[in-house]
C-alpha positions in Angstrom: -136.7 -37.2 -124.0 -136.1 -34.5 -126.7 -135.5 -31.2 -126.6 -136.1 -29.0 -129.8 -135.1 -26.2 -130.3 -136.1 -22.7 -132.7 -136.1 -19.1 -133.1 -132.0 -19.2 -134.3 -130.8 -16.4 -137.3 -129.1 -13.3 -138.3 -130.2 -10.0 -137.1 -128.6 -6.8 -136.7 -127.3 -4.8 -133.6 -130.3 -3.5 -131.7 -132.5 -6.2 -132.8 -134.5 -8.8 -131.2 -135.2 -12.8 -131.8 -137.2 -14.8 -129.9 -136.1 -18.5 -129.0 -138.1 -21.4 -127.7 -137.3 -24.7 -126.4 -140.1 -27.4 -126.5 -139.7 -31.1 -125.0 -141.4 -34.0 -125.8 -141.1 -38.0 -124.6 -141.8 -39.4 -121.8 -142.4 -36.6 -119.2 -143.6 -36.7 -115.8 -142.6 -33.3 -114.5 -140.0 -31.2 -116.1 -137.9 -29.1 -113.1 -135.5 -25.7 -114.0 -135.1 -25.3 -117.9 -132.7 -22.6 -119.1 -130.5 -20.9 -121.6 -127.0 -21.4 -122.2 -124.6 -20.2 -124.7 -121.3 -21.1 -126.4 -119.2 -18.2 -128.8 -116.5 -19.8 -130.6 -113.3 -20.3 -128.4 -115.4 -19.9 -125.6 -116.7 -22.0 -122.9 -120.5 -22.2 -122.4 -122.2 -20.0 -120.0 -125.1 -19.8 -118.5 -127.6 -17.3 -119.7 -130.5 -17.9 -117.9 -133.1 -19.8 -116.0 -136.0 -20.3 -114.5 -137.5 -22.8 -112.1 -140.8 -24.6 -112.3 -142.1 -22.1 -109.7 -141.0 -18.7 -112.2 -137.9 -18.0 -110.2 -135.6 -16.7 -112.7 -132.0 -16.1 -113.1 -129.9 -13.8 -115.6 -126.1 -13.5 -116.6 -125.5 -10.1 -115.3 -124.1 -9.5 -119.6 -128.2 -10.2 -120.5 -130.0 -8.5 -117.4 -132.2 -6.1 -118.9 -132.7 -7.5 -122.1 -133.3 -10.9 -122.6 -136.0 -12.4 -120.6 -137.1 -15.9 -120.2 -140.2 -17.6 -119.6 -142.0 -21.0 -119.5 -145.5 -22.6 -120.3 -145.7 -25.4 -118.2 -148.7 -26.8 -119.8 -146.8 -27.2 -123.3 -143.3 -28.0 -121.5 -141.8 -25.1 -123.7 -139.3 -22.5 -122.3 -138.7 -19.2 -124.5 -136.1 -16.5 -124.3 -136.9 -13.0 -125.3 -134.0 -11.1 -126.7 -133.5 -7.3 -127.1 -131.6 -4.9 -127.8 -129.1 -7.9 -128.9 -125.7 -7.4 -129.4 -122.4 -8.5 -131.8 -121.2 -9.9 -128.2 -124.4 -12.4 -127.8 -123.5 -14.0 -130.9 -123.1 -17.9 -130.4 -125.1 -21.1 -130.7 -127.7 -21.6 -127.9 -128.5 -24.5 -126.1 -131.2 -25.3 -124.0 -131.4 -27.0 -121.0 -133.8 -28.9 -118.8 -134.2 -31.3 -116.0 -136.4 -34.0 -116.6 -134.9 -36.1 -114.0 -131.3 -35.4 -115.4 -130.3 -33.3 -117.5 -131.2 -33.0 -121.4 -129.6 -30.7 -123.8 -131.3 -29.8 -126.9 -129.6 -29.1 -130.1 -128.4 -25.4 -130.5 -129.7 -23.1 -132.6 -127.3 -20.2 -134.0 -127.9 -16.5 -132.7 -125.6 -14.0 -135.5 -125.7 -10.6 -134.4 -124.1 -8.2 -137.0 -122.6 -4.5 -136.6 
């Protein structure tokens, strides 16, 4: 199983990017998939996530204006971000369970001032 990961760059405060997460191999049913994120010097958190079903969950830092989605069909998970900030700068990592766990690569989010 592979998870791949784009949608990473450099954008300024108040700006958006759009990240997706697609996973390929041998997949019978692909359960939560989700966003975390990792700032230098900092541990990685939980941005947010969403269940097969479209139950979603937020960091209370992103409610408002990230939002994150799923197309079953292509096993792909996205995550909308607006209004970004110098704060959400970090690499970010998804996640998905395909039985356990997978991580795909990171992709690098730069917000600037």
């Amino acid at each position: 199983v592979q998870l791949v990961e784009s949608g990473g760059g450099l954008v300024q405060a108040g700006g958006s990017l759009r990240l997706s997460c697609t996973a390929s191999g041998s997949i019978f049913i692909i359960g939560a998939m989700g966003w975390y994120r990792q700032a230098p010097g900092k541990q990685r958190e939980l941005v947010a996530d969403i269940t097969r079903g479209g139950t979603m969950y937020y960091a209370d830092s992103v409610k408002g204006r990230f939002t994150i989605s799923r197309d079953n069909a292509k096993n792909t998970v996205y995550l909308q971000m607006n209004s970004l900030k110098p704060d959400d700068t970090a690499v970010y990592y998804c996640n998905a369970e395909i039985g356990a766990r997978y991580w795909g690569q990171g992709t690098q989010v730069t917000v600037s001032s």
